[in-house]
N, C-alpha and C positions, 0 to 999 in steps of 0.2 A: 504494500500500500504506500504510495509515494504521491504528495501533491506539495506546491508550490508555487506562487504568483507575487509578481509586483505588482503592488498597489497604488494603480494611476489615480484616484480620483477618491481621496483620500477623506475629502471633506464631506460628501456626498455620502459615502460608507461609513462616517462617522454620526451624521444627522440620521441616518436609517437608525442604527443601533442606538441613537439616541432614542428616538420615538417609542423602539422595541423594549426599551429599558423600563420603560415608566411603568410599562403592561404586566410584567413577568420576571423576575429574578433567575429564572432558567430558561433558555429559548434551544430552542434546534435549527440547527442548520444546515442542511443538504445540498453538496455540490457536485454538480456533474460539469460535463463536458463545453456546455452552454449556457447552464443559469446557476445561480444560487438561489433557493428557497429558503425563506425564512421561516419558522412555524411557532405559533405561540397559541399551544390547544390543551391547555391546563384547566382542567372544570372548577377549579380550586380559588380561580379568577374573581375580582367582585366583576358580578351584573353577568359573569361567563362569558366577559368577550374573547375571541380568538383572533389571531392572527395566519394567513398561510398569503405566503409571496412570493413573490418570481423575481429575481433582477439581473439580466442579461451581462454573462460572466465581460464582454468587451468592453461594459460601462464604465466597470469598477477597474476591470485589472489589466496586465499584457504579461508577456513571457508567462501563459496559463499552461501549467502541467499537471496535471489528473491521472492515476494511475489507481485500479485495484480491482478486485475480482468477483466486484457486484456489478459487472458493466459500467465500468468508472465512474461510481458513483460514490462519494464518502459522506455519513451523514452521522453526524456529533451531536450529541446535547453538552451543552456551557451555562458560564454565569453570563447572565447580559453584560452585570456590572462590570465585571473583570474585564471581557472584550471590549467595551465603554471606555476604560481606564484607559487599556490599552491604544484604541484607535486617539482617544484624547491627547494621550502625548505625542503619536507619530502629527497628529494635523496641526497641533496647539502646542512645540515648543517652549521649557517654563521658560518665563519674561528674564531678560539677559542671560538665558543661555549662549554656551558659549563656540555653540557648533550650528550650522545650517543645515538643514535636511536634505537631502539629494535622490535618496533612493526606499522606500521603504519594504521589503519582503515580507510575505506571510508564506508559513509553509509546516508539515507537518512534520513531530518529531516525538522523542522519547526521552523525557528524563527519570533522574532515579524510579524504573519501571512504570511511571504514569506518562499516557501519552498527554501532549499538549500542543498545542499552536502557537508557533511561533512569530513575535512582529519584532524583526531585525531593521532597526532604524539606523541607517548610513548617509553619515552627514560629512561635514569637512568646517574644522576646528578654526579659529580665527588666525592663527599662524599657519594655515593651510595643511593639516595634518588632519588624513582619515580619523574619523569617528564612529564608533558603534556601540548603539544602546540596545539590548532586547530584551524584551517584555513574554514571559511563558504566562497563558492561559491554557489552567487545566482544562481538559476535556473528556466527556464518555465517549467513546467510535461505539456508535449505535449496529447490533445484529440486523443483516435483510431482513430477517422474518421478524426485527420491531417495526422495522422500516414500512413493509408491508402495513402493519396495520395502524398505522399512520392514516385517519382519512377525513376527508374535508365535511363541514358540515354538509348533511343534505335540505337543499331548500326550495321552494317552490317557486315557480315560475315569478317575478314581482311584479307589483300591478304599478308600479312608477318606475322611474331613471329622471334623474334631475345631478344637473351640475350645482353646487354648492357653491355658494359665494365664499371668498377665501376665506379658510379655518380659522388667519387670526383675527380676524372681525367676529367670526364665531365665539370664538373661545373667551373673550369678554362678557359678554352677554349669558356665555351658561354659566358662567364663574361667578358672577352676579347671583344666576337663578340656584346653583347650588347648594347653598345654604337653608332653601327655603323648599326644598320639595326631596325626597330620595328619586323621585321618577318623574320623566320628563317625555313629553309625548311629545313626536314629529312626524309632522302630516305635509304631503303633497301632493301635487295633482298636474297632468299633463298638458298645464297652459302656465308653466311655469313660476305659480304660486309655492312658496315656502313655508309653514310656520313653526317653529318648537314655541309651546305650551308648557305650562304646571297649573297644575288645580289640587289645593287642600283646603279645610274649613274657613282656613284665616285668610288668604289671598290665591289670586288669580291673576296671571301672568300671562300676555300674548306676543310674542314675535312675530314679524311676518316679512318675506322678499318677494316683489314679484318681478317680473320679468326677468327668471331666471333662465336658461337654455334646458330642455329636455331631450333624451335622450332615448334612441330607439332599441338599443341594446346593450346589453354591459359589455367589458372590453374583453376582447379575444384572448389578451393573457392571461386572462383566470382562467383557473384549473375549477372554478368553482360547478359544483355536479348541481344540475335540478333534478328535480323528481319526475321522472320518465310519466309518472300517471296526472301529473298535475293537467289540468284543463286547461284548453283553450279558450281564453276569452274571448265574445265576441267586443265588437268596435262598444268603447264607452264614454260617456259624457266627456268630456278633458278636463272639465271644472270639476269633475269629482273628485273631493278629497279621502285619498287615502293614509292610515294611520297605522302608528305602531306606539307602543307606551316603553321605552327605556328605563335603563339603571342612569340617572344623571351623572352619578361617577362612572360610570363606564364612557358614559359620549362624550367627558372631559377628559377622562384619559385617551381616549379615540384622537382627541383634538390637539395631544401634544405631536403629532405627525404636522403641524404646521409647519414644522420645522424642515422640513422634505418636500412639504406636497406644493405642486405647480395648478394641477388639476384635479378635483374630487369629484366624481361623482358618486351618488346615493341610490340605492336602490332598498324601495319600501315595499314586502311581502305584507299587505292587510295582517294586523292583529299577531304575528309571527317571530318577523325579525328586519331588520338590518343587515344590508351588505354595505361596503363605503371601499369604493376604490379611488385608492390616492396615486397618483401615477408622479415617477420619478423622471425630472427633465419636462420636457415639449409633449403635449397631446400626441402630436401626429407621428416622432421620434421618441417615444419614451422609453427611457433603457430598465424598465421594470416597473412592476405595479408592486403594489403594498394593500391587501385585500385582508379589510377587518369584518368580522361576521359579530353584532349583539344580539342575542336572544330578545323575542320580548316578555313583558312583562305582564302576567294576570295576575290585577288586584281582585279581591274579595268586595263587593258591592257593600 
């Protein structure tokens, strides 16, 4: 089993695992020949959000080498934190250090009998002498047959797609409603109307965007499975609003992907759940998606 890549795009792979961080204390990560997935599918979760992403190994790396005997595929569970740490010092140099970064390597290896990941930071010192600092995160190298049963939610066909106005416009506004509700309803509808809601005894809270962009399908990169038996809807009003009731902390945590996301869209399954793809880079060029799934939520009347 042998893998190893320079890390071109440093900052970018640092904002992803940033976002990944806030979610989960342990995440997995499967690399093949073409992409990296990310997966955070911990039921252990508040509100049970998940994470499962794709991001297009040329975005992030070059000199990519893969090697092993799951069809070159390696797939690890880690600390978030620790890869956090670590990508933090390759992108974020401490303030008057005294070397420039030049080159950074990730690659797999073995110390005293635990394997880890290696980030070999290679800089050049102020009197022009080689530098190197490296960073070991432990890691588990995950069995095929956990890997297999690795599987994405299943969910039903959604009865919206809408573009989100940028998350951190969002991310005020729930941080606000936070405090004042545990669950946070967001409804849309295919004329480009937006709202997240809370209602408890003491107060009632409306949000609303309209002329937002909707959208005809969700993006080709998800791996995300529907349900083969789900119905076909016939043609529906556009003004109808469709709803879902959330964990408030989960779609603030959802929202620390501001940090990454270019494009979000939302797709709302009636009364179910939540899908939110945030796409890394350009719409039309995006070098990976980052696909969170929230459960919803049934209160007691």
């Amino acid at each position: 089993m042998r893998f190893r890549a320079t890390i071109e795009n440093v900052n970018t792979f640092f904002r992803i695992i940033q976002a990944i961080e806030k979610l989960q204390k342990k995440c997995i990560i499967k690399f093949s020949e073409e992409v990296m997935c990310i997966i955070c599918n911990s039921e252990t979760n508040d509100g049970g959000i998940q994470v499962w992403s794709q991001i297009k190994v040329d975005s992030l790396f070059t000199s990519y080498r893969i090697q092993s005997n799951a069809d070159n595929v390696i797939t690890m569970a880690l600390a978030s934190e620790a890869l956090l740490a670590a990508l933090r010092s390759a992108s974020q140099p401490p303030k008057g250090s005294a070397y420039e970064t030049e080159e950074i390597i990730m690659k797999l290896a073995k110390k005293n009998d635990h394997a880890v990941l290696t980030f070999e930071i290679i800089g050049m010192s102020r009197q022009g002498r080689k530098m190197r600092v490296a960073h070991d995160v432990k890691i588990e190298v995950l069995k095929p047959a956990d890997v297999a049963n690795l599987k994405e939610p299943m969910c039903p066909e959604p009865d919206v797609h809408i573009i989100l106005p940028p998350l951190q416009k969002i991310r005020p506004i729930v941080e606000r409603l936070r405090p004042m509700s545990d669950f946070l309803a967001v409804r849309a509808n295919n004329n480009g109307r937006l709202q997240l809601a809370i209602r408890t005894d003491s107060v009632s809270v409306d949000t609303e965007w309209r002329n937002c962009k909707n959208t005809n399908q969700a993006p080709s990169d998800s791996q995300n499975q529907r349900d083969p038996n789900a119905d076909e809807d016939a043609e529906r009003d556009p003004d109808q609003l469709f709803s879902v009731l959330v964990s408030t902390k989960s779609f603030f945590k959802f929202l620390n992907s501001h940090v990454v996301s270019t494009t979000t869209i939302a797709c709302i399954c009636q009364n179910h759940c939540m899908i939110l793809y945030v796409y890394v880079g350009d719409l039309a060029d995006a070098g990976g998606v980052l696909t969170f799934y929230i459960p919803g939520q049934l209160l007691d009347d």
